[in-house]
MARGU-749398 format. One record per residue: residue in three letters; x, y, z negated of N, C-alpha, C, O, CB in turn. Coordinates in steps of 0.1 Angstrom, whole numbers, plus 5000, padded with zeros to 4 digits. Glycine has a CB too. Layout:
<sites>
ALAXYZXYZXYZXYZXYZ/...
</sites>
This chain:
<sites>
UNK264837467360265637587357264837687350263937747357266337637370/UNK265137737336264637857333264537947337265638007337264837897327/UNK263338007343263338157344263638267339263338257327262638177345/UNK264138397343264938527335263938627333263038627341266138607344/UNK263838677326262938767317262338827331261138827334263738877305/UNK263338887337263538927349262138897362261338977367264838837352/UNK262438767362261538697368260038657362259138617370262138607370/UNK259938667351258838657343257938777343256838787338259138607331/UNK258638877347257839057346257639087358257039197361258839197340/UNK258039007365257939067381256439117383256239217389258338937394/UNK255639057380253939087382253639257374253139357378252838927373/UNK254139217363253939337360254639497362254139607359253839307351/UNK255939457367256839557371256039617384255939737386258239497374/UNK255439507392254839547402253839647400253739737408254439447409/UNK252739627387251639737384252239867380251539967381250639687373/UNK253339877375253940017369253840157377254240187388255439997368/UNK253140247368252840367376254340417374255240397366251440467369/UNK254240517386255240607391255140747391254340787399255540587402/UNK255940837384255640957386257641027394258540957397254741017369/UNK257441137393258941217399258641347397257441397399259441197417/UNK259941447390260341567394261141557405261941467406260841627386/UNK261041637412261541657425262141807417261541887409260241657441/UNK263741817421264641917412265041967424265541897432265941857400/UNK264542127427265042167440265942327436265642427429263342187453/UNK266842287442267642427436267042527446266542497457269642417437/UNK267342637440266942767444267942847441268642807433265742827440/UNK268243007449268343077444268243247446267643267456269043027443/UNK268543337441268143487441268443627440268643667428267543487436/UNK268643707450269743797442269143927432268043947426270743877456/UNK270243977432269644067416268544167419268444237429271044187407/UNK267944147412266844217413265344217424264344287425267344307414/UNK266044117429264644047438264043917433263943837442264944017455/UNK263743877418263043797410261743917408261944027402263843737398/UNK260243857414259543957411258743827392258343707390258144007430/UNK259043917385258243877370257343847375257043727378257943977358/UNK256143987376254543947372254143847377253643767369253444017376/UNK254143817389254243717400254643597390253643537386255343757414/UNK255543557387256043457379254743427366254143317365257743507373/UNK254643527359253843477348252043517355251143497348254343567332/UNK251943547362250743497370250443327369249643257363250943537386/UNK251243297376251443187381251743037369251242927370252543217390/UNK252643077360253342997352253343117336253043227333255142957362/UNK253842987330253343047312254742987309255142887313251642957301/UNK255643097299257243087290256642927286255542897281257543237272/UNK257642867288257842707285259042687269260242667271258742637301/UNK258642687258259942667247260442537249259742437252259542667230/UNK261542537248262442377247262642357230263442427223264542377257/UNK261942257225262242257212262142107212261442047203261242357202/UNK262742037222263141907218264141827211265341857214263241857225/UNK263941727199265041737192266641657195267641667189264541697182/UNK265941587208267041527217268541647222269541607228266141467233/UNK268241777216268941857221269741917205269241887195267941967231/UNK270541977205271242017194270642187196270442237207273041987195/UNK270442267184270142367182270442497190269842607192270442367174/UNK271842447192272942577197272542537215272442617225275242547191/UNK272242387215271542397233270142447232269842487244271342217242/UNK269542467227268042527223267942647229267242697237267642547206/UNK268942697223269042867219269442917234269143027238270542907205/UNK270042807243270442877255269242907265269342967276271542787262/UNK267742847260266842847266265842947258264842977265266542707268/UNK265843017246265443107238265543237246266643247250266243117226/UNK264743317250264443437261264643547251265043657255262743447270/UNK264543517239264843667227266343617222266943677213263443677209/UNK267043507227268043447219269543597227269343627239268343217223/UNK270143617222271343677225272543557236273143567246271943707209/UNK272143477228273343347242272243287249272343167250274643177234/UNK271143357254270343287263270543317277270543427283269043317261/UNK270943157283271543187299270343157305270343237314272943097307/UNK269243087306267643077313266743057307266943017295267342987323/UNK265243087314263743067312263242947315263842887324262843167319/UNK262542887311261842787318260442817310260142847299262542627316/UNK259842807325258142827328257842687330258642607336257642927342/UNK256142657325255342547327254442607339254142727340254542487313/UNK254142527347253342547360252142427362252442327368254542547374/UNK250942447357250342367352249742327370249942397380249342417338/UNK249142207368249142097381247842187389248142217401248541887375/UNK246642237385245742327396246442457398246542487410244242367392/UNK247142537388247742637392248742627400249342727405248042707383/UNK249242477403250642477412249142457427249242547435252342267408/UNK248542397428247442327441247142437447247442467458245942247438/UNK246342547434245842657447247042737445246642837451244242757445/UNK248542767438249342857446249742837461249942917469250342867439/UNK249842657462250542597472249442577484249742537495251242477467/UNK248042597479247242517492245642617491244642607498246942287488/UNK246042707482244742837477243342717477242442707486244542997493/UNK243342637464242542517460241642487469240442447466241842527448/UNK242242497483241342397496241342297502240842257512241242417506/UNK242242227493242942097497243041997485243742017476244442147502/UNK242541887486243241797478243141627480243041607493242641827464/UNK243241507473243541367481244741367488244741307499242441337491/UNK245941417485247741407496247841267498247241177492249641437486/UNK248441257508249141157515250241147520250441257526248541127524/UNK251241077521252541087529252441027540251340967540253541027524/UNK252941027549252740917563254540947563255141037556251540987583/UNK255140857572256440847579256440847592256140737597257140737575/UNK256640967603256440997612257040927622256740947633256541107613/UNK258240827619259340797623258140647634258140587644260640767608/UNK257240657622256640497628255140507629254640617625257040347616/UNK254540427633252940377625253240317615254040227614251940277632/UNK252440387604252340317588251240387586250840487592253840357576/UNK250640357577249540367567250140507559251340527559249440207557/UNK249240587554249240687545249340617534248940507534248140777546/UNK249940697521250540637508249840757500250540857502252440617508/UNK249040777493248540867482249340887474250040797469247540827474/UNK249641037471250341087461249441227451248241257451251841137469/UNK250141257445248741377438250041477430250841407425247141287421/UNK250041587430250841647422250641647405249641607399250641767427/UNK252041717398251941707384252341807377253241877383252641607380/UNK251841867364252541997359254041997364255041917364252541997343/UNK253742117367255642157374256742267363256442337354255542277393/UNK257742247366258542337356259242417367259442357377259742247345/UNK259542567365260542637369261242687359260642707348260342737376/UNK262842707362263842707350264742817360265142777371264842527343/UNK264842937355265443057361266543077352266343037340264543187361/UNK268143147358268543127350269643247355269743257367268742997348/UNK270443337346271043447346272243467357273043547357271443457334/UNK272043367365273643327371273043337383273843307393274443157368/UNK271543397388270743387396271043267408271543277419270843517400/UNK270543157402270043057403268942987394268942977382270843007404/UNK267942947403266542887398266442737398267342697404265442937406/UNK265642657395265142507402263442517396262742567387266242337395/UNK263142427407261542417404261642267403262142207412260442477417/UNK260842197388260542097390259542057394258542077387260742057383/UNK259441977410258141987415257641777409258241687413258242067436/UNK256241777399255841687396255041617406254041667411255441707386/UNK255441487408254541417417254141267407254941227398255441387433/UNK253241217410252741107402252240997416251841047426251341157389/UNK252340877415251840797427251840657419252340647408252940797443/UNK251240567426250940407428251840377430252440327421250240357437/UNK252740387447253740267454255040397456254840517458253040177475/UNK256140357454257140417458257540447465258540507467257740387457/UNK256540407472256840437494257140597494258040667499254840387509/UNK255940627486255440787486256440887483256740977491254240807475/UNK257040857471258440907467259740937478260341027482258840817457/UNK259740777481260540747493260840797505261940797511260140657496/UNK259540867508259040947524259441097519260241147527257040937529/UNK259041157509258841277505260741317507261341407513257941267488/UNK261141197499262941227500263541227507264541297507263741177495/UNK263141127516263841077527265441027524266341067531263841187537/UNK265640927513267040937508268340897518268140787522267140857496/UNK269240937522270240887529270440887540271040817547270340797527/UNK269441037542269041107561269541177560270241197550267641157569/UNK269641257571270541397572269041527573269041647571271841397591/UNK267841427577266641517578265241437571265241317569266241547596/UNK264341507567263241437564262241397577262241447588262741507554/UNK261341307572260141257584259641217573259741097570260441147599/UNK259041287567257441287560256741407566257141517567257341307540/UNK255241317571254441367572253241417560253141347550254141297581/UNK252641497561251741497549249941557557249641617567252741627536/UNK249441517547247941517545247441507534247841457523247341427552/UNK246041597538245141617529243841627530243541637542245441697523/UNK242741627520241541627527240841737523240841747511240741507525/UNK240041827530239841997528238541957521238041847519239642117544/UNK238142067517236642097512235141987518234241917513236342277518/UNK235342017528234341977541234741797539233741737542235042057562/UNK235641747535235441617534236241597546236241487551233941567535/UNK236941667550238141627571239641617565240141697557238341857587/UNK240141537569241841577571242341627571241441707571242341577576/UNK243541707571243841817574245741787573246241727564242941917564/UNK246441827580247241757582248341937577247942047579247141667600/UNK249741917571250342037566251342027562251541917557249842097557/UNK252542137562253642117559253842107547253042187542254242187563/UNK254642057537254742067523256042197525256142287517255241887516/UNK257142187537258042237531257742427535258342527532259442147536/UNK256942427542256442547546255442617535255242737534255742527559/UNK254842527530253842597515254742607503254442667493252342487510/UNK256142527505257142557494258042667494258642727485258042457491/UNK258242687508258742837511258042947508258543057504258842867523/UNK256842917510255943057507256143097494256743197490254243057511/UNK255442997484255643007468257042997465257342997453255042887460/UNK258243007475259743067471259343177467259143227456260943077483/UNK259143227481259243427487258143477474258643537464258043487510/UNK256943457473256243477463256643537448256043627441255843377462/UNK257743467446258143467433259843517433260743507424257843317426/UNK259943567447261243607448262443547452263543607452261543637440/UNK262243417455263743277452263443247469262643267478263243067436/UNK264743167469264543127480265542987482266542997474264843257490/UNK265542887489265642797488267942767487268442857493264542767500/UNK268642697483269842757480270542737490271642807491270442717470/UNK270242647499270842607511269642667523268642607526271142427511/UNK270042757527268842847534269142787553268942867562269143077530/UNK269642637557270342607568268942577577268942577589271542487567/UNK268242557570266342537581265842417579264842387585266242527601/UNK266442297568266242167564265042217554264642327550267742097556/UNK264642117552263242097540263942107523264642027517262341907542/UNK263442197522264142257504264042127499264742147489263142387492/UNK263541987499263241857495264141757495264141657488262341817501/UNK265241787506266341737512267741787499268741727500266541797530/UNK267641867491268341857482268141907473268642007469269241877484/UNK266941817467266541757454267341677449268041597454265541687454/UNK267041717433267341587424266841557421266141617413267741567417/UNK266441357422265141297419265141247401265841187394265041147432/UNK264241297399264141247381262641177383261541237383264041407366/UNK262740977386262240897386261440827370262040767361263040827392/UNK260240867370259840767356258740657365258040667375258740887342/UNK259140517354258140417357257540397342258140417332258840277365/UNK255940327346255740347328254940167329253940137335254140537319/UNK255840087319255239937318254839947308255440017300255839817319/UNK253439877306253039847292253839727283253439707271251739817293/UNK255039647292255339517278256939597277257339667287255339257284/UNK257539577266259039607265259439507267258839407270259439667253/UNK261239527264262439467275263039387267263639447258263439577282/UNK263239257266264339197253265539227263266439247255264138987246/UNK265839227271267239197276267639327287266839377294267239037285/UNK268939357286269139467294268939457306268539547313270239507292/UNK269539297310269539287325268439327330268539427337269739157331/UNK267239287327265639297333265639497335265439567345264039217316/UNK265939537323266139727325267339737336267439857339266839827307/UNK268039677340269439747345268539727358268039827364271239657343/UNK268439557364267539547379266439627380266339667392266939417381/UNK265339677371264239777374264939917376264640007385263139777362/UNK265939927366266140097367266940107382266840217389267240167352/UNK267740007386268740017402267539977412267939987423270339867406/UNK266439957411265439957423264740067420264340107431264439827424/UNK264440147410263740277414265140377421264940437431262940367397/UNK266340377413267440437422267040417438266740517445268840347419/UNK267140297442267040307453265440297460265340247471267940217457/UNK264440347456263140387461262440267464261340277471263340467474/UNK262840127459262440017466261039977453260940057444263939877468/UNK260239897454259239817445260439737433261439667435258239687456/UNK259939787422260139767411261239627407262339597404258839767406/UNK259539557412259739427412261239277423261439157421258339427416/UNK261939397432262239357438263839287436264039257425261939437445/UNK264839267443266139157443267439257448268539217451265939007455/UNK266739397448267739467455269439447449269439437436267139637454/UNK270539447453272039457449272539557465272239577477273039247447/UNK273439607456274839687463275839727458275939827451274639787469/UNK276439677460277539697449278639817458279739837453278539527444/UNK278239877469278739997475278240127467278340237472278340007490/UNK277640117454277340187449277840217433277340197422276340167452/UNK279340297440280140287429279840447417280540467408281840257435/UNK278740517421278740567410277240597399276740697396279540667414/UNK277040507398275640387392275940427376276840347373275840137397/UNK275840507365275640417352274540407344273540487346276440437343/UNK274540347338273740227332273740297316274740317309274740037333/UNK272340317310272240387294271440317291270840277301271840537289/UNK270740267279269540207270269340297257270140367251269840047265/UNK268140257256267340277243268240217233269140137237265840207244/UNK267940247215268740137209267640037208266540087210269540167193/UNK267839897206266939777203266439737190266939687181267539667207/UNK265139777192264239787179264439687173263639597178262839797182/UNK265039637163265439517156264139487152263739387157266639527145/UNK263339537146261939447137261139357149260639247150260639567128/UNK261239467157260439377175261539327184261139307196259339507189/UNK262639297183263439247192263939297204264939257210263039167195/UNK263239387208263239447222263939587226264339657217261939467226/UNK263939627236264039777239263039837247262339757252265239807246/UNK262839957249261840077248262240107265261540087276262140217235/UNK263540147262263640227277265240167282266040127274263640447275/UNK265240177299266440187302266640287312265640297319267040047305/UNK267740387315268140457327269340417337270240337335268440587322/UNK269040477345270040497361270440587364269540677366269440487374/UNK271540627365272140797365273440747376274440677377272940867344/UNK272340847384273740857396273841057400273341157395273040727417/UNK274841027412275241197412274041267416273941387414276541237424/UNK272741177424271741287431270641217423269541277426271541287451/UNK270241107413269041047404269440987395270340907394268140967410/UNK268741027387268040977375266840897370265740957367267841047369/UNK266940757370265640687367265640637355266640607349265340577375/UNK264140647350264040577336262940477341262040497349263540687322/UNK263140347334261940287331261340247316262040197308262140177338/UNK260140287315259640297300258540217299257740187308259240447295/UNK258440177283257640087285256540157274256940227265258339937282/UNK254940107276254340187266252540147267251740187275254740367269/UNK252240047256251540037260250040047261249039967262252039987261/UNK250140207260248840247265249140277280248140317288248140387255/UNK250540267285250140287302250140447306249740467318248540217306/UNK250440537299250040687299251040657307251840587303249840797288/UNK250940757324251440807330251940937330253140967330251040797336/UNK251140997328250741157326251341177312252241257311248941197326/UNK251041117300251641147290253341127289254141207284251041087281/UNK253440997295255141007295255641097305256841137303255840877297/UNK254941127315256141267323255641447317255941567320255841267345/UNK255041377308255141537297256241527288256941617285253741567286/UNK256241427284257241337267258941417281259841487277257041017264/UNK258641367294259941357300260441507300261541557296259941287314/UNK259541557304259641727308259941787297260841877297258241807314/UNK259441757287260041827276261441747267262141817259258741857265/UNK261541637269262841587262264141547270265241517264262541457253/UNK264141537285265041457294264841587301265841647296264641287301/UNK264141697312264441777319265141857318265841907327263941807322/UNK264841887304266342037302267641987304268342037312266642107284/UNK268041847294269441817294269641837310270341917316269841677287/UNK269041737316269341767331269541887339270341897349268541707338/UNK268741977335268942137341270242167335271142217342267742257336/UNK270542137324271742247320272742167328273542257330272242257302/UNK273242067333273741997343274042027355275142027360273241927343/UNK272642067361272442077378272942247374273642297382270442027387/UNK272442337363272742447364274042497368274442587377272442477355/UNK274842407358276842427355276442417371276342517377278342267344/UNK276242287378277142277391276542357400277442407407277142147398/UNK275142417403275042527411275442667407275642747417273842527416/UNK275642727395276342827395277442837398277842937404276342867386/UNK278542717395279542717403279542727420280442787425280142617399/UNK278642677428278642717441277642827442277242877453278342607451/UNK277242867430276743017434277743117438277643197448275943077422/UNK278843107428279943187428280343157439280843257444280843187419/UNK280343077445281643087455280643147467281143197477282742897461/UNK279043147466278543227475278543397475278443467485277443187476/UNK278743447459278743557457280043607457280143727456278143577448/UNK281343527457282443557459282643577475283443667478283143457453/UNK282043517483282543537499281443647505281643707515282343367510/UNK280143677495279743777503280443907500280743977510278543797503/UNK280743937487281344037477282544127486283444067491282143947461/UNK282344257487283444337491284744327485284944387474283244447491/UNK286044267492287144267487287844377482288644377472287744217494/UNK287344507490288144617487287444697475287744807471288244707501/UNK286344597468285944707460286144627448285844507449284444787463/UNK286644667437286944627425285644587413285344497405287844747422/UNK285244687415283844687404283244537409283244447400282444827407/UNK282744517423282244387422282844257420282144157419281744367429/UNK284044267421284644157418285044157402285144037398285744147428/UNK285444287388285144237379283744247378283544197366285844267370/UNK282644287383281244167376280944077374280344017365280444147379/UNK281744027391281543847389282443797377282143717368282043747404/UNK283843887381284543777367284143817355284843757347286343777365/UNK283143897347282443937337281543827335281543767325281744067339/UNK280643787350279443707346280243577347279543487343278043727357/UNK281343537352281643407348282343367337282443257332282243367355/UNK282943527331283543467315282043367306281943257301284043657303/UNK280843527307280043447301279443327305279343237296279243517298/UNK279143307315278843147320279743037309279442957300279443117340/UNK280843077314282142967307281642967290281242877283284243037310/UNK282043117287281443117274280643047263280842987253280943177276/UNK279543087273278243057267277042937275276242877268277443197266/UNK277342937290276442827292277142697300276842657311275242887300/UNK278042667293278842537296278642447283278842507272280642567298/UNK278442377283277842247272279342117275279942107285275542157279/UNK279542067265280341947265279341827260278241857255281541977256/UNK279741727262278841637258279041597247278341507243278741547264/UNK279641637243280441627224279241687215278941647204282141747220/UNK278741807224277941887217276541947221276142057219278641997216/UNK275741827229274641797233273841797229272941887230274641747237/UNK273641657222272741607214273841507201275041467201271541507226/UNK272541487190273341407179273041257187273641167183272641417160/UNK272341237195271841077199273441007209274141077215269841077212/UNK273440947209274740847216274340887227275040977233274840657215/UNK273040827233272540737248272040837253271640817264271340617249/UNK271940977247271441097252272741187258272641257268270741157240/UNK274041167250275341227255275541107263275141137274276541277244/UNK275841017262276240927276275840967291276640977301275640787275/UNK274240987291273341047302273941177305274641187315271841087296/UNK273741267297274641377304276141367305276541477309274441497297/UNK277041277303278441237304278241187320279141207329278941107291/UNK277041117322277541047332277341127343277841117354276940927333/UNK276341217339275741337351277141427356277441447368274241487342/UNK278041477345278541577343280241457351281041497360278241637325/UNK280141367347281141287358280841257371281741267378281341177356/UNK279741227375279141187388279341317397279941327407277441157387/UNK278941397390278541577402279841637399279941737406277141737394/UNK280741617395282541647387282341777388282741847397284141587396/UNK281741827374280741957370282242037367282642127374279541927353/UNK282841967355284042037348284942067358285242187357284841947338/UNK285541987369286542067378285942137387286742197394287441987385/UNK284342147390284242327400284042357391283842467396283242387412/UNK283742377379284242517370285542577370285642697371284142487357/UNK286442517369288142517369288042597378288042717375289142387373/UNK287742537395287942547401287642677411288242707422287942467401/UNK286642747407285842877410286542947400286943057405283942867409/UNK286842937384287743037378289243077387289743187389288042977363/UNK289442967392291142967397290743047409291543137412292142797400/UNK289543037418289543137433289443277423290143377424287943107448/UNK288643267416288243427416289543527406289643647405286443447408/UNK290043447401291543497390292643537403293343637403292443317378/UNK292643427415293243487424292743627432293443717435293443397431/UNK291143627437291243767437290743867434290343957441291243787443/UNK290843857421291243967414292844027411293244147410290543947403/UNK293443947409294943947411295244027419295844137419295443837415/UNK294543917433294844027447294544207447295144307451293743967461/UNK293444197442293044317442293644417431293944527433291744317441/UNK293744367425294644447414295844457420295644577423294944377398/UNK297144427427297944467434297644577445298344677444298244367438/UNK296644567454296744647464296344757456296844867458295944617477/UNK295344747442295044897440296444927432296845037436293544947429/UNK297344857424298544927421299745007429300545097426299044857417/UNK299544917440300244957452299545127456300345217458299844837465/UNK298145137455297945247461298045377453298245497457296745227465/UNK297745337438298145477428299345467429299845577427297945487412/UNK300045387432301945427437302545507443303645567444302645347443/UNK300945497453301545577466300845697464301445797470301145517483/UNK299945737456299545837452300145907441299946027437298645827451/UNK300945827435301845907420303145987428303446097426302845747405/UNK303845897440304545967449304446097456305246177460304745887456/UNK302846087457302746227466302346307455301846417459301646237480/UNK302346297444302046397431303246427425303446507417301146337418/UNK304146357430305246377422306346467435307446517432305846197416/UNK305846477443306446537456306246637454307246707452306046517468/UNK304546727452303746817449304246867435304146987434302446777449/UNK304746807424305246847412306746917417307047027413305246717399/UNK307346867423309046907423309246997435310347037436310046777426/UNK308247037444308147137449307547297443307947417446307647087459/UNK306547277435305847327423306747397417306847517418305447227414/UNK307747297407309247277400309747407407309747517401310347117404/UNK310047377419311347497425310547637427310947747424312147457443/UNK309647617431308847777431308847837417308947957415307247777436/UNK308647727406308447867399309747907385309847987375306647847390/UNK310847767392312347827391312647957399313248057395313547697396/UNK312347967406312448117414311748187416311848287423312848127424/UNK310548157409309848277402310548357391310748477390308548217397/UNK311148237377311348307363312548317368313248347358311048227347/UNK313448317382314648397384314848557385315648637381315048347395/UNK313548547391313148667398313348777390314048877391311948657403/UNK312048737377311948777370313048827356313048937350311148717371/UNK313848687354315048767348316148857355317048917349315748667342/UNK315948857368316848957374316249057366316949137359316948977390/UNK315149077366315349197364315549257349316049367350314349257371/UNK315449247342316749267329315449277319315849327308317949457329/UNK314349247318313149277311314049217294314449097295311349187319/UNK314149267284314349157269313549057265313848957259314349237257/UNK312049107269310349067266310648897272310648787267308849197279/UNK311148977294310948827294312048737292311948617290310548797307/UNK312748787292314248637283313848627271314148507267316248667280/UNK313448677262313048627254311648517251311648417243313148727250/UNK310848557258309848427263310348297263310348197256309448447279/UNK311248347277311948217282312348127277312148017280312848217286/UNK313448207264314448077256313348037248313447917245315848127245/UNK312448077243310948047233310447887239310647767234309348207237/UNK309947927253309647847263310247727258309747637251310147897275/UNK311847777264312847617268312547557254311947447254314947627271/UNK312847597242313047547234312147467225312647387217313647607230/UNK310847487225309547437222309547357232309547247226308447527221/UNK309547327244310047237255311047127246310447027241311047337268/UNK312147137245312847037244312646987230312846867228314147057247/UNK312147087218311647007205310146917208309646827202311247137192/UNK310046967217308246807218308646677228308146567227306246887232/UNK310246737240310746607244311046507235310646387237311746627250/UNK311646547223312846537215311346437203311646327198313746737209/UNK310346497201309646447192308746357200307846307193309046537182/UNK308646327211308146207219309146077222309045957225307746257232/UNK310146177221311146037228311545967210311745847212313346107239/UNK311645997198311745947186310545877182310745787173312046057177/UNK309245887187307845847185307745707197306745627196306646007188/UNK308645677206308345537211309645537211309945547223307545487226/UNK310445547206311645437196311145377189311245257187312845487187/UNK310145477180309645387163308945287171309545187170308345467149/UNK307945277179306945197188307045117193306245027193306545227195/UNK308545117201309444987202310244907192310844807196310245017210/
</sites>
């Protein structure tokens, strides 16, 4: 029986280095993003990839007029000693759950992408050997994590440390704070952006479809994994290099990851999750953005005082422009096919388009609301002005009574002056909204 391409790469699928952004939403209220702190730390990142269309460029342009976020590069020692003050290095994962062996992992240039809707994400870069490492760090399909972590200090010792406690600190640091603030590990809702890098390319999709559904699911490359309870899986490629027969790349796009497997063969690890960070991370941010600004709103909507008007049109101010200006269709992404498919499939999976809908329709209702009770209330205030006018009215009818009793010519003559300049400006208001109508 012939063997499947499939089966013939297995050895080598097995050597494939691994790297990950770990996509951790954040977020921040106004005016507690501290800058300096930020560019201490991290340097303005340009998105000038051409996988993106111009007008998506521009949304990432910090001098651009329709610019909805920043993205900062956070180079790999400046992320170590923000996170570990450079006394620490050699990581390890352990899984506390069991005895197991420590799994080496090492950090990678990281990205933070801040964005006007005050929501952030940090892409935190990890690079490793075995998948295990990834695996532990995510804990996929728990309600909690059990990675342990280690490292080895100066002195040559162990040293055993929280990851998610040194990711808090570098929250507060820089102002952000984690978006689901419930006491879980900011790690627990990540979005995993998986690269594997082979040196041979792919003649057949199948061989990309089985590698890219085993980094999905955290397993060895190489492995037989199926589930077909995993109905919302799709499937993109590279186009197939006709002069070499083959394809380059294939992806995995589900609602919480994204895997690529790439083939290349000088083997650069490091170089392809730079290639990634700058051509595949934005599209994906502008993605994860749409959907956490929509549950940003609905957090700034329930803290927001109902009785006060101004903050509720701010928000609906800052969500015209969101809708406006930082909502992307996939029509108008990129010119590449397999590049809008990717974000088609993101933007279906996370069902981006209906909490948009759907956060316009709460907050249209209350403002609605609120616009009623305040009409209701100048009503009730035009009533007691108008009470105050017609009591007004009669006093100073019996005032100018008073006064024509007494026979003055001066003042009747006033008077009729009065009335009658009176009823010529009625007379030329009420002819001036006829024409109007």
């Amino acid at each position: 029986m012939e063997r499947t391409e499939f089966e013939e790469m297995r050895p080598i699928l097995r050597q494939a280095r691994l790297g990950s952004y770990l996509v951790i939403p954040l977020k921040y209220e106004q005016g507690a993003l501290r800058q300096e702190e930020m560019e201490k730390l991290a340097r303005y990142y340009p998105i000038t990839t051409a996988d993106l269309t111009e007008s998506v460029k521009e949304l990432f342009r910090r001098e651009h007029p329709t610019a909805v976020g920043t993205c900062w590069e956070i180079g790999r020692e400046a992320l170590v000693q923000a996170l570990f003050g450079g006394e620490m290095g050699q990581f390890s994962v352990l899984d506390r759950r069991e005895a197991s062996e420590a799994v080496a992992f090492d950090f990678h240039t990281s990205y933070l992408y801040v964005f006007h809707t005050r929501v952030a994400f940090l892409c935190l870069g990890v690079t490793c050997a075995d998948i295990e490492a990834i695996y532990r760090i995510r804990s996929p399909g728990f309600a909690e994590g059990w990675a342990a972590y280690r490292g080895v200090d100066r002195a040559g010792e162990e040293q055993a440390f929280s990851l998610d406690e040194r990711l808090r600190a570098l929250f507060a640091r820089l102002g952000l704070t984690a978006f689901f603030e419930n006491g879980d590990s900011p790690l627990m809702e990540a979005y995993t952006y998986l690269v594997s890098v082979t040196p041979q390319r792919f003649r057949e999709l199948e061989t990309l479809r089985r590698a890219a559904f085993n980094l999905h699911l955290m397993t060895p490359l190489d492995g037989m994994a199926e589930d077909e309870s995993e109905e919302d899986v799709r499937y993109v490629y590279a186009v197939k290099t006709q002069s070499l027969g083959s394809y380059r790349w294939g992806c995995c796009v589900t609602s919480q990851t994204v895997c690529y497997v790439e083939a290349r063969a000088d083997g650069d690890l490091e170089g392809e999750m730079d290639v990634q960070a700058a051509d595949g991370l934005p599209m994906i941010l502008i993605a994860l953005y749409e959907k956490y600004t929509c549950l940003r709103f609905t957090q700034l909507i329930a803290a927001a005082n109902k009785r006060k008007m101004r903050e509720l049109r701010a928000l609906k101010r800052l969500m015209l422009q969101f809708r406006a200006y930082g909502t992307v269709d996939s029509a108008n992404i990129s010119r590449w096919h397999n590049v809008k498919q990717i974000y088609q499939a993101l933007m279906e999976t996370n069902r981006i388009p209906e909490a948009i809908e759907d956060i316009t329709n709460k907050l249209n209702i209350l403002v609605e609301h609120q616009r009623e009770l305040e009409t209701a209330r100048n009503d009730t205030v035009a009533w007691v002005l108008t009470l105050f006018g017609i009591v007004s009215i009669l006093a100073s009818i019996l005032s100018i009574l008073q006064i024509l009793a007494g026979g003055d010519p001066l003042a009747w003559f006033a008077t009729i002056m009065s009335t009658l300049v009176m009823a010529v400006l009625v007379a030329v208001i009420l002819i001036f909204r006829r024409k109007d109508e």
